[in-house]
C-alpha positions as CSV (number, residue, x, y, z in Angstrom):
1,X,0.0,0.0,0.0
2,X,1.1,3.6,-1.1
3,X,0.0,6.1,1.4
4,X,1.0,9.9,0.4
5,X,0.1,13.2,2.4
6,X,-3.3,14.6,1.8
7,X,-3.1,17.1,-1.0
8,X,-5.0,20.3,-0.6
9,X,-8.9,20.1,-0.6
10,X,-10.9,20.9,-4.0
11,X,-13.9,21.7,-3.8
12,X,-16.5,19.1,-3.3
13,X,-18.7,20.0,-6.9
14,X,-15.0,19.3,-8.9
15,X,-15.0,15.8,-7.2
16,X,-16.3,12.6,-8.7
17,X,-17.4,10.4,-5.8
18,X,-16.6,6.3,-5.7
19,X,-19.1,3.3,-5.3
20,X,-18.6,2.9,-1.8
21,X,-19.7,0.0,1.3
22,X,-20.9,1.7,4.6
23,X,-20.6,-1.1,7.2
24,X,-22.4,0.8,10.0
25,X,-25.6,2.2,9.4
26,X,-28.2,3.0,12.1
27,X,-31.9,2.4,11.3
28,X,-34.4,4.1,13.7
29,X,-37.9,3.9,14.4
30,X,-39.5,6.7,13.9
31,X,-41.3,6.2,17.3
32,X,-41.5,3.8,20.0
33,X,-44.9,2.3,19.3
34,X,-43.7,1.5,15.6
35,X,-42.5,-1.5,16.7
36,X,-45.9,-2.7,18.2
37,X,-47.5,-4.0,15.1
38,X,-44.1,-7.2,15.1
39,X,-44.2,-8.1,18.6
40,X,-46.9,-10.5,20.4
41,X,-50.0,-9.3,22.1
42,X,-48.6,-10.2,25.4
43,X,-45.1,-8.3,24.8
44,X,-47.3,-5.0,23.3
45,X,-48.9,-4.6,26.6
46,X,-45.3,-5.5,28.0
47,X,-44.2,-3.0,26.1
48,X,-46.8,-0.2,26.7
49,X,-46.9,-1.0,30.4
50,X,-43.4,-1.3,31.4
51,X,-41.3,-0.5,28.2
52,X,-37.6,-1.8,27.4
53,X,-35.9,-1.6,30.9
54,X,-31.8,-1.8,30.2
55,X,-29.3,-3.7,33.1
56,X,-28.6,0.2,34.1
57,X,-29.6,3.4,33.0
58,X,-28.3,6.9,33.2
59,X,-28.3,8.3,36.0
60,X,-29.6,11.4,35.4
61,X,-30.7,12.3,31.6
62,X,-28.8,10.5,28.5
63,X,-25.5,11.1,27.8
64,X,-25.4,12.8,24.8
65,X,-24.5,16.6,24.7
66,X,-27.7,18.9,24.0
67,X,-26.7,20.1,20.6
68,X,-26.4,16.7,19.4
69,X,-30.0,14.8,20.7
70,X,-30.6,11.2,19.7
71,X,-26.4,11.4,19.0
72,X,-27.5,12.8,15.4
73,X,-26.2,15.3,12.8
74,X,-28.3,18.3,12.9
75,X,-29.1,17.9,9.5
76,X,-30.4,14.2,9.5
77,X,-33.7,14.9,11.0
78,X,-36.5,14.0,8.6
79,X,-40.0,15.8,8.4
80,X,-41.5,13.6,10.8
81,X,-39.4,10.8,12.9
82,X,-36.1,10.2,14.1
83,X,-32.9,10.5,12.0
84,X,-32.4,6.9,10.2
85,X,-36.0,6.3,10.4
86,X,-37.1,7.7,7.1
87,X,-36.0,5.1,4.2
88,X,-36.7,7.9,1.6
89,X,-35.0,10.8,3.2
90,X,-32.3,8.1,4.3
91,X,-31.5,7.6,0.2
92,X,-31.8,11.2,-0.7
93,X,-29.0,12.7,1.9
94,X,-26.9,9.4,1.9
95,X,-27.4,6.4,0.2
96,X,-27.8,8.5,-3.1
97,X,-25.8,11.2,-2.6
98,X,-22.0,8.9,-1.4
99,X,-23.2,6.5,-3.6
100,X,-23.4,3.2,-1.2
101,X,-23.9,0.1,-3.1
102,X,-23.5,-2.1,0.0
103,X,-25.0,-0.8,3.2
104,X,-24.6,-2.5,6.2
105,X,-27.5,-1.9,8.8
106,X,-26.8,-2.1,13.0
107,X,-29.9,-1.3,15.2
108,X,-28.7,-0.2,18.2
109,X,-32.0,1.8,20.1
110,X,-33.6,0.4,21.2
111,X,-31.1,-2.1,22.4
112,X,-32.6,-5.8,22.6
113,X,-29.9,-7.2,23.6
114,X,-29.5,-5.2,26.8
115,X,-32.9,-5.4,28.5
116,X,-33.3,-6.5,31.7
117,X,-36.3,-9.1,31.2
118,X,-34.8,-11.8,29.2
119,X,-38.1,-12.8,27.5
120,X,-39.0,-9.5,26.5
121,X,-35.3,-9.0,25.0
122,X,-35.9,-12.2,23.0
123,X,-39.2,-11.3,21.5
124,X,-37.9,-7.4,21.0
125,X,-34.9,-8.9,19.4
126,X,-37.1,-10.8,17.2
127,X,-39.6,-7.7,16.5
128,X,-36.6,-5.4,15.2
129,X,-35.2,-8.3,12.3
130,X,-39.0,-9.0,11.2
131,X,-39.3,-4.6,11.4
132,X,-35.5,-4.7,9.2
133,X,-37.0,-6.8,6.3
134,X,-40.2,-5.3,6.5
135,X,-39.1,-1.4,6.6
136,X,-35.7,-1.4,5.1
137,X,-34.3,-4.1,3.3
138,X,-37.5,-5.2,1.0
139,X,-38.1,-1.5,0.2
140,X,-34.0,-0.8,-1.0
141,X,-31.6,-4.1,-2.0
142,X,-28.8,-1.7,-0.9
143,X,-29.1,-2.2,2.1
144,X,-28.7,-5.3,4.3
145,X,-29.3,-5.9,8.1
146,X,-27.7,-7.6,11.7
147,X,-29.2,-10.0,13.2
148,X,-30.4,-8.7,16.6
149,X,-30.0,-11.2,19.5
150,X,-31.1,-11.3,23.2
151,X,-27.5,-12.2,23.8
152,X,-27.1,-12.1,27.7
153,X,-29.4,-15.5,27.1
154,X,-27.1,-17.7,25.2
155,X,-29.5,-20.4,23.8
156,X,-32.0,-17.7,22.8
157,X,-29.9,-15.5,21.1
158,X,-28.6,-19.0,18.6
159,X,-32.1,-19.9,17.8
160,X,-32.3,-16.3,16.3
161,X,-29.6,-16.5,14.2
162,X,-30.7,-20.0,13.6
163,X,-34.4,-18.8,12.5
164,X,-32.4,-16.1,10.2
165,X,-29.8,-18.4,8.9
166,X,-29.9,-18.1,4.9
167,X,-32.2,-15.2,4.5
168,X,-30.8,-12.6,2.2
169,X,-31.1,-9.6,3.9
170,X,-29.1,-10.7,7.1
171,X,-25.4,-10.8,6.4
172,X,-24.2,-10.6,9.8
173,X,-25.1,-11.2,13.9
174,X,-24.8,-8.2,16.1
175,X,-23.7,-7.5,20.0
176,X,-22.6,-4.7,21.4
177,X,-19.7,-4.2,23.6
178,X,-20.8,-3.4,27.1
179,X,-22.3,-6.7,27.8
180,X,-23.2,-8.8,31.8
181,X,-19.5,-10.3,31.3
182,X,-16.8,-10.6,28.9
183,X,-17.2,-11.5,26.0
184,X,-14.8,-14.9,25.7
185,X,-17.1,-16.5,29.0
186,X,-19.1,-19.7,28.1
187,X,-22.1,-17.9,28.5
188,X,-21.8,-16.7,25.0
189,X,-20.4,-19.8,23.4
190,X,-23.8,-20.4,21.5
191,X,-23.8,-17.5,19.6
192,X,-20.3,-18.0,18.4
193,X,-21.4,-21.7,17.5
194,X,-24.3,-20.5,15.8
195,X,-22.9,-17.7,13.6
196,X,-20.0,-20.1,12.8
197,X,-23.0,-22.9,11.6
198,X,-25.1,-20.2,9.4
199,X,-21.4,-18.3,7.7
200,X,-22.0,-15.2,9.0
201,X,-19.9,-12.6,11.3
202,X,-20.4,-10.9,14.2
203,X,-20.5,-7.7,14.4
204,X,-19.7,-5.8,18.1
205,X,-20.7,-2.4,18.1
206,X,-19.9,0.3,20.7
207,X,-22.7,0.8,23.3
208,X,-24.9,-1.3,25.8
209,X,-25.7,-2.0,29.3
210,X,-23.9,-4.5,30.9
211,X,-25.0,-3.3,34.7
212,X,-21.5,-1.7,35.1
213,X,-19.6,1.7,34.3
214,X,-17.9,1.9,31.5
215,X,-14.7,2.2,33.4
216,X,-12.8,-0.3,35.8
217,X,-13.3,2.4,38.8
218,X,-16.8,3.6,38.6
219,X,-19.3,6.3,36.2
220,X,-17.3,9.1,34.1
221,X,-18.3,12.8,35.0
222,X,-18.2,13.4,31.1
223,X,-19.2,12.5,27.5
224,X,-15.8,12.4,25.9
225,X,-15.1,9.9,28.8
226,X,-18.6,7.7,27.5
227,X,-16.8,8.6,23.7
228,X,-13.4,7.3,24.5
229,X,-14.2,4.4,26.5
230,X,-15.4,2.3,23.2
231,X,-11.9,1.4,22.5
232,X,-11.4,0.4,26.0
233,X,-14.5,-2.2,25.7
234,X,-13.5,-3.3,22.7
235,X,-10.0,-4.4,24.0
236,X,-11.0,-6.0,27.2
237,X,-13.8,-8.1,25.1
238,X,-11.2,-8.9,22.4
239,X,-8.6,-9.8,25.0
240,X,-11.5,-12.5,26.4
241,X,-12.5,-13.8,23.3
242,X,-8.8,-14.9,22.3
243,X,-7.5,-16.0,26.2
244,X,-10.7,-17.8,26.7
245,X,-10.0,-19.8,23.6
246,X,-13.0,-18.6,21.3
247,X,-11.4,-18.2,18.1
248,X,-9.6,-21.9,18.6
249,X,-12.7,-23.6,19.5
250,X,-14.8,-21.8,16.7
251,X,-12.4,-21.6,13.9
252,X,-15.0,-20.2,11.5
253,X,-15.5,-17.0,13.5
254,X,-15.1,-13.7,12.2
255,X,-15.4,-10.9,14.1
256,X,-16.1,-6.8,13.0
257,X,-15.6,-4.3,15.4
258,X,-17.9,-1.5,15.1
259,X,-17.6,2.1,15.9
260,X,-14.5,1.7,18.5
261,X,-11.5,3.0,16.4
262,X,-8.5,0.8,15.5
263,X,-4.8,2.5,16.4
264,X,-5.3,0.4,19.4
265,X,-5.1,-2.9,17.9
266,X,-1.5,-2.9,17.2
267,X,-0.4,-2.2,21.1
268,X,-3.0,-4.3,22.2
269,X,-1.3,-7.5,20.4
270,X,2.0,-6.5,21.5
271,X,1.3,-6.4,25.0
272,X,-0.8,-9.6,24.5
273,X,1.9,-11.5,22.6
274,X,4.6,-10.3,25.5
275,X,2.6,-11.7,28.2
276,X,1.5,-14.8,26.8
277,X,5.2,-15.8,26.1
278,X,5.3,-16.2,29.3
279,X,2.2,-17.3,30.8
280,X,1.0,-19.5,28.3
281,X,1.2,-22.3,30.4
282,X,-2.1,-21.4,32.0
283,X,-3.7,-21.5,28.6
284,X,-3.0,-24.6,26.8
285,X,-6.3,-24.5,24.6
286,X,-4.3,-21.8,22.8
287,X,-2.1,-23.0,20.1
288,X,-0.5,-20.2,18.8
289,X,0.4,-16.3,20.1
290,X,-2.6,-13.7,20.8
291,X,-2.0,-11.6,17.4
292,X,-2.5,-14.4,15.3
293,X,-5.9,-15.2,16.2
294,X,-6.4,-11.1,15.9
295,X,-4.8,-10.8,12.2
296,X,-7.0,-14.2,11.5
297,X,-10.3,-13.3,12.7
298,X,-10.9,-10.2,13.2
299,X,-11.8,-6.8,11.1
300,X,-12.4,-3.2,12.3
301,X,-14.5,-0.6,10.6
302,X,-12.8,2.8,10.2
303,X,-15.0,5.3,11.9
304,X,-14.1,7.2,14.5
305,X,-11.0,7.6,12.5
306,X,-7.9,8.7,14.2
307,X,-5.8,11.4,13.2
308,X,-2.4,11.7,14.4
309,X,-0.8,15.0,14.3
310,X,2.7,12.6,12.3
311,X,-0.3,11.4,9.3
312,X,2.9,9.1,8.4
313,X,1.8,7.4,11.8
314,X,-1.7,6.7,10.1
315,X,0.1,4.6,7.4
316,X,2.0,2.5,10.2
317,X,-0.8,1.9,11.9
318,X,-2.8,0.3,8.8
319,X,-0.1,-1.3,7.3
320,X,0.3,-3.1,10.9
321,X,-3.5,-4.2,10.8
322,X,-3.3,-4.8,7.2
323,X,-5.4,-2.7,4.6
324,X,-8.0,-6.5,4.2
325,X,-9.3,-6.1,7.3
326,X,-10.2,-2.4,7.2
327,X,-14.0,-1.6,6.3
328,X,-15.2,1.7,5.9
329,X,-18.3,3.6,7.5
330,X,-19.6,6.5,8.1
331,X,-21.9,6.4,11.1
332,X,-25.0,7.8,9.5
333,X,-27.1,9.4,10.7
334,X,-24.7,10.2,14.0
335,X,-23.0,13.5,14.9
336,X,-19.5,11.8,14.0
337,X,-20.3,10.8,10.7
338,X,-17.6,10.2,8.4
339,X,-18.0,11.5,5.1
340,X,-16.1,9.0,2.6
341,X,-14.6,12.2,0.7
342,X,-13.1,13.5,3.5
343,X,-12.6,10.7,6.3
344,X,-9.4,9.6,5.2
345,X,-6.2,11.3,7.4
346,X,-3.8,10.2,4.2
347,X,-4.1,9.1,0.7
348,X,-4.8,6.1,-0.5
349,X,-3.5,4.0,-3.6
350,X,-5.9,2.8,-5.9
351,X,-5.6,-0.8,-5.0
352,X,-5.6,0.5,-1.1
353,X,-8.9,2.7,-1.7
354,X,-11.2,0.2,-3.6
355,X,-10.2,-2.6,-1.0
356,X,-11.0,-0.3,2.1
357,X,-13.9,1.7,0.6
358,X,-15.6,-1.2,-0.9
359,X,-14.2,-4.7,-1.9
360,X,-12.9,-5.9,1.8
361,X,-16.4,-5.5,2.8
362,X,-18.1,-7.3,-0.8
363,X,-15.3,-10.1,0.2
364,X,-16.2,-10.7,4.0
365,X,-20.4,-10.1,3.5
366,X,-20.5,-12.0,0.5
367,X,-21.5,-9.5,-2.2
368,X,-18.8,-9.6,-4.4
């Protein structure tokens, strides 16, 4: 890969955009009771009585700044409805305009996955894939959706991805990061066997409630704190799924991280592959060092980007990783979207660009 030094900007009108792959994009409803008409009778008065209750909530208000409500770009809100819940307005100011031909769809509010009453989570879970096909995926073949399982309850959350298994629009099985435990713990075992058995990744996106802090030592005073600790997550669940012998007992795994940066990858292994030289008697399921199961199976998508004030440091960074397991996305409809002109802190090859911007992600979803 050739990386060179951003040249100075032209202007946007002189600029012919690429075909690109978007590997995180949020679909919303456009209010609560939309998803009424896919769950049971008995989970709609569920639902209307009690709502989704998550393992912990905020203690006082959400998190996100005032200026930036629902975590959105001031310019994504429809006419009526939340930004990402209007398909035609969705097409016009994104799909459209950065020309996605692969769109990769993550519903993360309301989070399934997270709620407190296990049955609920299963038929909510359930609700929001029947609501994906229905709303989104029938109406435009651009985009495709993430399976959404109640995965705090192992068994449930593999007969979802079972029920799913094959269907066009699903190309992937989505967590997020903040989950009850670590990710590597038994607990979760079935969903790793049961994405293995249908082909199809799993995608971890940033967010949840797992019942703790996002921190080791308690709750953050701040947003950039809530911001910066997705990387943190994502380590800590990576570092489980490799020590507790994931990726060697489900070889066919492969794993996207979502939304949690990627300079951090590089130290993480390091440190990893230090330690484990000399502690790997207590793990004998592993056969080889930490990094390889990383490089193997795992891929990162590119937003947030970092930009390091050295933009050489960029390039050392991804050629570490390796350009094949970068995918890019842009966040839509969130405050930090990336836009695909723009997002990139150097410049790319040829080869380098059409692998990150769109073949890596044709290659691992099976759209090429």
């Amino acid at each position: 890969m050739n990386v060179e030094l951003p040249a100075r900007p032209k202007p946007e009108s002189s600029i012919v955009r690429p075909v690109i792959a978007d590997c995180d994009i949020h679909p919303c409803l456009a209010k609560p009771s939309d998803i009424l008409p896919y769950l049971p009778k008995r989970w709609q008065e569920h639902a209307m009585t009690y709502g989704m209750l998550p393992r912990h909530g905020y203690q006082s208000g959400p998190a996100y700044p005032k200026g930036q409500p629902d975590a959105a770009r001031l310019d994504s809100w429809p006419p009526d409805g939340r930004p990402g819940s209007d398909l035609a307005f969705m097409q016009a100011q994104h799909l459209d305009a950065n020309k996605v031909e692969l769109g990769i769809m993550t519903v993360i509010a309301p989070a399934a996955g997270a709620a407190q009453n296990l049955d609920y989570s299963a038929a909510l879970a359930r609700a929001l894939n029947e609501w994906q096909v229905a709303e989104w995926t029938s109406k435009d073949s651009r985009l495709k959706a993430s399976i959404v399982v109640p995965y705090e309850d192992g068994p449930a959350a593999a007969a979802e991805i079972d029920r799913w298994a094959g269907h066009d629009a699903f190309v992937q099985v989505l967590l997020l990061s903040r989950t009850a435990e670590p990710l590597g713990q038994r607990r979760y075992w079935p969903i790793y066997e049961a994405a293995q058995r249908a082909g199809l990744p799993i995608g971890v996106h940033a967010f949840g409630y797992g019942g703790y802090p996002v921190t080791a030592g308690g709750w953050p005073s701040y947003y950039i704190e809530e911001m910066v600790g997705h990387s943190q997550c994502c380590q800590a669940l990576l570092t489980s799924m490799v020590i507790e012998g994931v990726f060697e007992r489900f070889p066919g795994t492969r794993m996207v991280l979502i939304e949690a940066g990627l300079a951090w990858l590089p130290s993480l292994c390091w440190r990893l592959d230090k330690h484990w030289s000399r502690l790997r008697d207590e793990t004998p399921h592993l056969r080889r060092a930490p990094s390889e199961y990383i490089r193997d199976h795992v891929w990162l998508t590119t937003q947030p980007m970092e930009e390091p004030e050295k933009r050489k440091h960029f390039h050392d960074i991804v050629e570490w990783i390796g350009i094949d397991r970068l995918l890019f996305a842009t966040d839509y409809p969130h405050w930090d979207f990336d836009d695909p002109l723009w997002a990139l802190p150097v410049k790319l090859d040829d080869a380098a660009r059409q692998a990150l911007f769109l073949d890596n992600a044709r290659a691992l979803y099976g759209r090429g």
